[in-house]
LUMVEXFI-693487 format. One record per residue (C-alpha): x, y, z; residue number from 1; residue in one letter. Coordinates in steps of 0.5 Angstrom, whole numbers. Each point is the difference from the previous one (the first is absolute). Example, Ala and Ser with C-alpha at 12.3 -4.5 7.8 and 13.67 -1.06 7.14 Angstrom:
2
NODE    c1    c2    c3 num residuo
NODE    25    -9    16   1       A
NODE     2     7    -2   2       S
//
This chain:
449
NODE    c1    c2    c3 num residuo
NODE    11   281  -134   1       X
NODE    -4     7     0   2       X
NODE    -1    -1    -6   3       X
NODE    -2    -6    -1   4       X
NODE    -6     1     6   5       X
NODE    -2     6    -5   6       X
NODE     0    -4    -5   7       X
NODE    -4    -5     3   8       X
NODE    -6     5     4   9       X
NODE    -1     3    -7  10       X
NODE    -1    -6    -4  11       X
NODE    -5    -2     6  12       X
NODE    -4     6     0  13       X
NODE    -1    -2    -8  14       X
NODE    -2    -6     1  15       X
NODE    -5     3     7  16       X
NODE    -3     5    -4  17       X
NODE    -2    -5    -6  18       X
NODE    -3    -5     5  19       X
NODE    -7     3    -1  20       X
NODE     0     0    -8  21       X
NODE    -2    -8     1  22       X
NODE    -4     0     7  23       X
NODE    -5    -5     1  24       X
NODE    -8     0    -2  25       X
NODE    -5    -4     0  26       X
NODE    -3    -4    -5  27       X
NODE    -1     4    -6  28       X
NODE    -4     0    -7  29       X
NODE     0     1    -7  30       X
NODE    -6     2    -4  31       X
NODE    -2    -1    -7  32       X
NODE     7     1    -3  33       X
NODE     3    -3    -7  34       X
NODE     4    -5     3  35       X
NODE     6    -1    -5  36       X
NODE     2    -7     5  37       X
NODE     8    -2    -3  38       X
NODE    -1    -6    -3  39       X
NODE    -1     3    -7  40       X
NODE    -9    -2     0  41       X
NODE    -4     6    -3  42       X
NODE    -1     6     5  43       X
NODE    -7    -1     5  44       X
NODE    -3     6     0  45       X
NODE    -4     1     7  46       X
NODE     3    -5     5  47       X
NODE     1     1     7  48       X
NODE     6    -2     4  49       X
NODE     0    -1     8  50       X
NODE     6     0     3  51       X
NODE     0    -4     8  52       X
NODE     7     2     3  53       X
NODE     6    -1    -5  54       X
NODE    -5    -5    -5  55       X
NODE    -5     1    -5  56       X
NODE    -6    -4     3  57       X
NODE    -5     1    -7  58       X
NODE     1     2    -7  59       X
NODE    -8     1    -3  60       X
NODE    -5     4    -4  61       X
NODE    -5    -1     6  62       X
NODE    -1     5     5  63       X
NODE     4    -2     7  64       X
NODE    -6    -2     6  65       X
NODE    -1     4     6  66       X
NODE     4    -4     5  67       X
NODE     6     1    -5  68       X
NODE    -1     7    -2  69       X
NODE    -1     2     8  70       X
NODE     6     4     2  71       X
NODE     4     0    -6  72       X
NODE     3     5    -4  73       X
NODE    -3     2    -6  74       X
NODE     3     1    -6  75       X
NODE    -4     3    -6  76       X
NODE     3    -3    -7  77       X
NODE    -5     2    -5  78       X
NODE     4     3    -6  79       X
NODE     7    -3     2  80       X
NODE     5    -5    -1  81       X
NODE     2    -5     5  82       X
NODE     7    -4    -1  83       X
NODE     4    -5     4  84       X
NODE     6     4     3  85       X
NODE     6     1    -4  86       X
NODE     7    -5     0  87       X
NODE     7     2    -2  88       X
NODE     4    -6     1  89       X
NODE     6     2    -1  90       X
NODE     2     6     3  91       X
NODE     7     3     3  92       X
NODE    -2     4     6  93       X
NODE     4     6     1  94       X
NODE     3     2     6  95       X
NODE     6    -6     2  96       X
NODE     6     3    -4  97       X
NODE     2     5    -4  98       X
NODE     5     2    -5  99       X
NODE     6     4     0 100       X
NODE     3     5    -5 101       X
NODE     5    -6    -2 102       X
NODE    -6    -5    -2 103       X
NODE     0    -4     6 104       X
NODE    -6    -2     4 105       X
NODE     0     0     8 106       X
NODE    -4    -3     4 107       X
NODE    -4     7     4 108       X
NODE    -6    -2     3 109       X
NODE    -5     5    -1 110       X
NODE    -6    -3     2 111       X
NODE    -5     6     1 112       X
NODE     2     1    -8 113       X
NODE    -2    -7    -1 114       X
NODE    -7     2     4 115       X
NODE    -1     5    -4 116       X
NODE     0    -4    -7 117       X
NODE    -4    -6     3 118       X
NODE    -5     6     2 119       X
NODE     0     2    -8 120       X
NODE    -1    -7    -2 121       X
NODE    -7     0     4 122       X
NODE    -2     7    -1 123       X
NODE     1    -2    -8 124       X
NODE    -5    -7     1 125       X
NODE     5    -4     1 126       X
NODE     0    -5     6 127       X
NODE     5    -5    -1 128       X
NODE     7     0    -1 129       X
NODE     6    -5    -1 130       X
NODE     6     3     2 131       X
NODE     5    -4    -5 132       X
NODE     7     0     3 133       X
NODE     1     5     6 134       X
NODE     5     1     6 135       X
NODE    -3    -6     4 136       X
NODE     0     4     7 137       X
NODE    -4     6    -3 138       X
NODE    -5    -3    -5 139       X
NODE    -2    -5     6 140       X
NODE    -1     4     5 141       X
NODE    -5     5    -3 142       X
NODE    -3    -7    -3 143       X
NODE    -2    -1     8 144       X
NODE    -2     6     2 145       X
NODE    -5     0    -7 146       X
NODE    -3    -6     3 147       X
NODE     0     2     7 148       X
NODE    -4     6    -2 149       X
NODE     5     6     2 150       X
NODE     1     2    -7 151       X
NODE    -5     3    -5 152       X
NODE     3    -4    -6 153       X
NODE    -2    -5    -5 154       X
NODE     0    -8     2 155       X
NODE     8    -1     0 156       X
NODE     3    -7    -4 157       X
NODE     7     0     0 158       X
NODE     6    -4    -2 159       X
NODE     5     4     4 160       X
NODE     8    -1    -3 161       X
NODE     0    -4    -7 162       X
NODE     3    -7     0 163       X
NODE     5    -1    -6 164       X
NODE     7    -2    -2 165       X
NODE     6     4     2 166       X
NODE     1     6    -5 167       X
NODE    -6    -1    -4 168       X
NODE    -6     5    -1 169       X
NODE    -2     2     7 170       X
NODE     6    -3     5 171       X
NODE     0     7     3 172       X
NODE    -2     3     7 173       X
NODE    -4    -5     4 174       X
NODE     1    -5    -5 175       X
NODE     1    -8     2 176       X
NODE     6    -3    -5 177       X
NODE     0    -7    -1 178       X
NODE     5    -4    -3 179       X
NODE    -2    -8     0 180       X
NODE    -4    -4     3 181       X
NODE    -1    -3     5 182       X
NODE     5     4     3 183       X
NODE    -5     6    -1 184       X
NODE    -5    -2     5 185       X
NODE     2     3     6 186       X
NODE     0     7    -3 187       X
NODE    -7    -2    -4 188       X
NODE    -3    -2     7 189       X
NODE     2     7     3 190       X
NODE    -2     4    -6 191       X
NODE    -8    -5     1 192       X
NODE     1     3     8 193       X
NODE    -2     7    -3 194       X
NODE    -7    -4    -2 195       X
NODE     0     3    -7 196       X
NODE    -7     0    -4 197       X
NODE     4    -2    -5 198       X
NODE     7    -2    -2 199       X
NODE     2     3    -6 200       X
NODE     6    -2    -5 201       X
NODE     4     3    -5 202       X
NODE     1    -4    -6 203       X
NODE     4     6    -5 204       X
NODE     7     0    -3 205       X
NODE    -1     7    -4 206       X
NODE     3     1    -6 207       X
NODE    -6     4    -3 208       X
NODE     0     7     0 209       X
NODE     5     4     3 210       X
NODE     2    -6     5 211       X
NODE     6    -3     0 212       X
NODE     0    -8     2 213       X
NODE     0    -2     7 214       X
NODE    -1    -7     3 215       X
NODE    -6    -4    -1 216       X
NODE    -3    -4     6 217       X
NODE     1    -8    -2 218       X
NODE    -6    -3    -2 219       X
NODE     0    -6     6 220       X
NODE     1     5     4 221       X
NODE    -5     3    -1 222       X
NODE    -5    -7     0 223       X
NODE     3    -1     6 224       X
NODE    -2     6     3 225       X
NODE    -7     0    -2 226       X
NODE    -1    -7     1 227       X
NODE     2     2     8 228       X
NODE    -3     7     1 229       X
NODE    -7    -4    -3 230       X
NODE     1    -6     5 231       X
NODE     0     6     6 232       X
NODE    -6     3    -3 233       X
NODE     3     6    -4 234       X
NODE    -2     2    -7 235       X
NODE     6     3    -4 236       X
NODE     1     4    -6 237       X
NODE     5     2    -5 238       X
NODE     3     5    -4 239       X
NODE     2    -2    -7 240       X
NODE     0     5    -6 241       X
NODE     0    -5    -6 242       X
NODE    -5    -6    -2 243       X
NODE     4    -4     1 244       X
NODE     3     2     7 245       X
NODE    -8     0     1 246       X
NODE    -1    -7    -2 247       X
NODE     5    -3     4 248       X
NODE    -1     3     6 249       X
NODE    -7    -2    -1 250       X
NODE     3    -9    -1 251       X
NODE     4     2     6 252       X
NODE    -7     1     4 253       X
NODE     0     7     1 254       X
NODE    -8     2     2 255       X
NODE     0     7    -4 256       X
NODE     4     5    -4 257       X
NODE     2     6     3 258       X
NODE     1     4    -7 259       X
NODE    -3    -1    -8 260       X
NODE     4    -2    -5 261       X
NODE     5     6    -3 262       X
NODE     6    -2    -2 263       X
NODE    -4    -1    -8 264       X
NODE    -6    -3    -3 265       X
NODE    -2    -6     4 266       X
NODE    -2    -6    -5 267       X
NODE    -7    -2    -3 268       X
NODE     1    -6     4 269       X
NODE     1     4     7 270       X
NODE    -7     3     1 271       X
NODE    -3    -7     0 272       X
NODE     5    -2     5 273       X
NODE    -1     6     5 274       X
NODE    -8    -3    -1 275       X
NODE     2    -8     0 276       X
NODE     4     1     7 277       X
NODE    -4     6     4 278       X
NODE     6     4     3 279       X
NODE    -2     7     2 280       X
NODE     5     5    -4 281       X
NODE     0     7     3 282       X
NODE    -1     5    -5 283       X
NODE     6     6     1 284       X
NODE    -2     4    -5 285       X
NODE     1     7     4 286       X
NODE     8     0     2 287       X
NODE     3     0    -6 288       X
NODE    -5     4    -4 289       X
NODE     0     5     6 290       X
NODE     7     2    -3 291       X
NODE    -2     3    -6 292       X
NODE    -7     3     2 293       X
NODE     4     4     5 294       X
NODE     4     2    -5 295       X
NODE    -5     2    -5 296       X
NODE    -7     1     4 297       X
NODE     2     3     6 298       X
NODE    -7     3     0 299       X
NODE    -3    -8     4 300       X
NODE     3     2     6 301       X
NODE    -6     6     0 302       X
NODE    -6    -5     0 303       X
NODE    -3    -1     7 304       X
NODE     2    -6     3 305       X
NODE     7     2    -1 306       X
NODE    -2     8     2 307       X
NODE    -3    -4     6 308       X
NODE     6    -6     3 309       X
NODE     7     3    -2 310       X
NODE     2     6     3 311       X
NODE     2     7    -4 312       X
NODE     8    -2     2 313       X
NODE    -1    -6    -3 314       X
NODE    -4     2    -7 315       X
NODE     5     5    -1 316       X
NODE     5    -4     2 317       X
NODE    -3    -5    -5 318       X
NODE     0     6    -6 319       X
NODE     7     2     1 320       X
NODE     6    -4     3 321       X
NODE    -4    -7    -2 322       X
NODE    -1     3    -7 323       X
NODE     6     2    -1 324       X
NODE     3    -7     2 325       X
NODE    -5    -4    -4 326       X
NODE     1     5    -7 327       X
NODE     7    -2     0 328       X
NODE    -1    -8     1 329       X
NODE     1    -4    -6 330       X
NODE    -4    -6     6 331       X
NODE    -7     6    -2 332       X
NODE     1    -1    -7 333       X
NODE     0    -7     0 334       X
NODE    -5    -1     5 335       X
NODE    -5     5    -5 336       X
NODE     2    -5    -6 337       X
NODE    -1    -6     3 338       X
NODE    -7     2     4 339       X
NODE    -4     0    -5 340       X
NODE     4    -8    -2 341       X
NODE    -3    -2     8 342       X
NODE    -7     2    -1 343       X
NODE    -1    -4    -7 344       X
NODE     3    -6     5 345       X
NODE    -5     2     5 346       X
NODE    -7     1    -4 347       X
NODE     3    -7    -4 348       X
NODE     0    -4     7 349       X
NODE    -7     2     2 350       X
NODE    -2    -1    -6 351       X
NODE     2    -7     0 352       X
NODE    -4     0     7 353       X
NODE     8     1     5 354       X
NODE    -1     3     6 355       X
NODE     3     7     1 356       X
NODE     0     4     7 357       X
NODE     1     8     1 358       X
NODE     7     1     1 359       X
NODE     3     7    -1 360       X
NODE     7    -1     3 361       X
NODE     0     6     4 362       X
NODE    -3     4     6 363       X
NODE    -6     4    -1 364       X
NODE    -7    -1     1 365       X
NODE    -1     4    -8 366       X
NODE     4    -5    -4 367       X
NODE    -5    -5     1 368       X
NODE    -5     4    -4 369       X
NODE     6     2    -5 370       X
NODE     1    -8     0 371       X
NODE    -7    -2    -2 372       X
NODE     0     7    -6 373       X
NODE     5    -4    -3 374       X
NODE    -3    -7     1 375       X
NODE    -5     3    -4 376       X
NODE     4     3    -5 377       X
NODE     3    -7    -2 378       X
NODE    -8    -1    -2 379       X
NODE    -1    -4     6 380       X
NODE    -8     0     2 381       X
NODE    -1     6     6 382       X
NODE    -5    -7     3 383       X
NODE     8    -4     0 384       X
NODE     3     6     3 385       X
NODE    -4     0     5 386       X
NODE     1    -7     2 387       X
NODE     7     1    -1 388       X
NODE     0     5     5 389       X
NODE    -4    -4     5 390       X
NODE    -1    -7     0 391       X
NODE     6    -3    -4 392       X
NODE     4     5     5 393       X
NODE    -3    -5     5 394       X
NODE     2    -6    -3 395       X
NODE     6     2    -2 396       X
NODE     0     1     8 397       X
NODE    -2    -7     1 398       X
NODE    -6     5     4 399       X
NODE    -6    -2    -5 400       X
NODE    -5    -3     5 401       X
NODE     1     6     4 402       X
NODE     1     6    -5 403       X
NODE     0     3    -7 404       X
NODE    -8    -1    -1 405       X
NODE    -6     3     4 406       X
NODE    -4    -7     2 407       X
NODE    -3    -2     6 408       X
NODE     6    -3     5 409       X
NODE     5     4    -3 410       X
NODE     4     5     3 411       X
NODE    -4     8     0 412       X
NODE     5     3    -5 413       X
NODE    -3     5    -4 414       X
NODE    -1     7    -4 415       X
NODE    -6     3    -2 416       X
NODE     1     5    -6 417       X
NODE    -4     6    -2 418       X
NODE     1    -2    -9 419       X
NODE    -1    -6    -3 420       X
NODE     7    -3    -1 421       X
NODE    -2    -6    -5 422       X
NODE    -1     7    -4 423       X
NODE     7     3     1 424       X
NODE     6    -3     4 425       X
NODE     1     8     2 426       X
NODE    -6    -1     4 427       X
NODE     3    -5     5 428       X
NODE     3     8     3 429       X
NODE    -7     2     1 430       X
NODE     0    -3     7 431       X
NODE    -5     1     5 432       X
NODE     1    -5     6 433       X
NODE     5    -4     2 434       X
NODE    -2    -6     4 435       X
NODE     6    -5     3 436       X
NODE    -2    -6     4 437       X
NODE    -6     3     1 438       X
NODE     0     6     2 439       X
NODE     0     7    -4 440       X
NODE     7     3     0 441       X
NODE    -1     7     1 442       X
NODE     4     3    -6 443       X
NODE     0     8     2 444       X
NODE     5    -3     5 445       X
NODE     4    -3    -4 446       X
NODE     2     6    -5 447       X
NODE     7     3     0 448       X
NODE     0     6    -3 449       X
//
């Protein structure tokens, strides 16, 4: 019990000590800056924003009148960048569990680990998240603290525990196992009570790479589930590998895809079929080419926003014991094989005119901009990187008319930049402030090291 008390103090002097990082301010303005707006338009060079409370109010190239100006902040922007605030809508936020010697995940919550990556999201520009699949307690109760304002972190959507079929991918921990319907609704009902911002599924039977089989949530179940959780008012995502799993998921009614297809090339009919039905598809370039790369360039935790969000444990833990498990992995070499295979379906997708939305699958603040590099290395326009970080997050969200653009109405989630990002996505590090729900982040407060 002690320790538990201690346990609990600590986490609150976190959560305390970080309060001021979003402390509230008036009105605020921002004068004569290129505005990059999220929607893929040209870029706007000297635009002025004003922000009432939590909303952009106006977005012009005139000055503001006296009356609006009176009494507010004044951001100068001449020479700077503006952008819509950064999405990752697949996360797993660290700090529920934790593995064993043996391989086996526990839950141990954790929760100021999960404050201090929630922080290094928003220090990095990042200010939403989606956390895809976490222990429900955990995830949702730092979801309510975000929302009430008691943690500095970035807008928090969660689908707490994965819904799916016994033994298939993600039936672990925390997990809501349905066999048949209409029995299965009793266990969905209590699953909705969590009011979930998503509910995902798992449409995965393996058997590619490394993977061995493993049963596959039957697909009128699966309709039924979505037809269910859809009539509750509740989006609902799936993870599927293949373009035919895909293609399923999405005629059984699923509202987004929570990965790109990797299992192979997808077909020359597939991309005009992302474009045709309009389902947002996550992009998750970075978990699997995170393997190699800490393998062969270690060197990438060096750069600032890493330097600035991970603790000196955790990058030389990275650099040594993690290193050495991903050097022996057969799954880092098959993943480093197939990378490059997902980045050609992605860049065919969003030429074909599909939405894709900045995903990472991971759990930093960093792995956004790493995600947003890669994207640009499978011959993605740097304007459509953009969008895919911001607004197409947003639709994925189901959140468009509130987030992912910088226009009149929406919410004040955005980023003033020092270098132009259109010219080099790299430049999308060179972060100057960070405004969430209109109010600037102060991010010396959000430094771990």
């Amino acid at each position: 019990m002690l320790n538990k008390c201690v346990k609990n103090l600590f986490v609150f002097s976190v959560l305390f000590s970080n309060f001021s990082c979003l402390a509230a301010q008036g009105n605020l303005i921002i004068k004569d800056i290129t505005l990059i707006d999220g929607t893929g338009r040209a870029a706007m060079s000297n635009m002025n924003i004003l922000i009432e409370g939590e909303m952009i109010k106006k977005v012009q190239g005139s000055d503001f009148s006296k009356s609006e100006r009176r009494g507010a902040r004044i951001i100068k922007g001449k020479g700077k960048y503006l952008i819509p605030g950064l999405m990752d809508i697949h996360i797993h936020l660290v700090g529920s569990t934790k593995v064993s010697k043996e391989g086996i995940r526990k839950v141990a919550l954790d929760r100021a680990k999960g404050i201090r990556a929630l922080q290094g999201y928003l220090y990095s520009g990042v200010t939403s998240v989606y956390d895809s699949g976490n222990v429900p307690e955990y995830i949702f109760e730092l979801r309510e603290q975000e929302r009430a304002g008691e943690i500095s972190s970035p807008r928090i959507f969660a689908a707490g525990g994965i819904v799916t079929y016994p033994g298939s991918h993600g039936s672990g921990a925390g997990a809501t196992l349905l066999n048949e319907w209409p029995s299965a609704i009793p266990a969905l009902d209590k699953h909705l009570s969590w009011k979930p911002d998503m509910v995902k599924l798992t449409l995965e039977e393996r058997g590619w790479g490394a993977r061995p089989l493993i049963p596959l949530l039957p697909l009128s179940l699966m309709e039924e589930i979505i037809r269910y959780t859809n009539y509750e008012g509740v989006r609902t995502t799936a993870h599927a590998a293949s373009e035919l799993r895909a293609m399923q998921a999405i005629y059984a009614g699923v509202d987004s895809l929570s990965h790109p297809v990797i299992t192979g090339p997808i077909s020359d009919k597939f991309a005009p079929f992302m474009a045709i039905k309009q389902t947002p598809m996550a992009t998750t370039l970075t978990i699997g080419e995170n393997y190699s790369r800490l393998v062969e360039h270690p060197e990438f935790l060096e750069q600032a926003l890493y330097q600035a969000t991970f603790t000196k444990e955790e990058i030389s833990q990275l650099k040594t014991e993690q290193r050495d498990k991903y050097k022996d992995a057969t799954w880092t070499w098959w993943m480093k094989l197939m990378t490059p295979i997902a980045q050609e379906n992605i860049r065919k997708i969003n030429e074909a005119g599909g939405i894709l939305a900045l995903g990472t699958d991971k759990s930093s603040g960093p792995a956004v901009h790493r995600e947003m590099e890669l994207l640009v290395k499978a011959g993605i326009p740097i304007a459509d990187v953009i969008r895919i970080a911001t607004l197409h997050g947003a639709k994925f969200l189901g959140k468009d008319r509130e987030l992912g653009s910088i226009s009149a109405g929406k919410l004040a989630d955005m980023v003033i930049l020092d270098s132009d990002p259109l010219l080099d996505i790299n430049n999308a590090k060179h972060i100057n402030t960070v405004i969430k729900n209109g109010q600037v982040v102060d991010r010396s407060k959000l430094r771990i090291q």
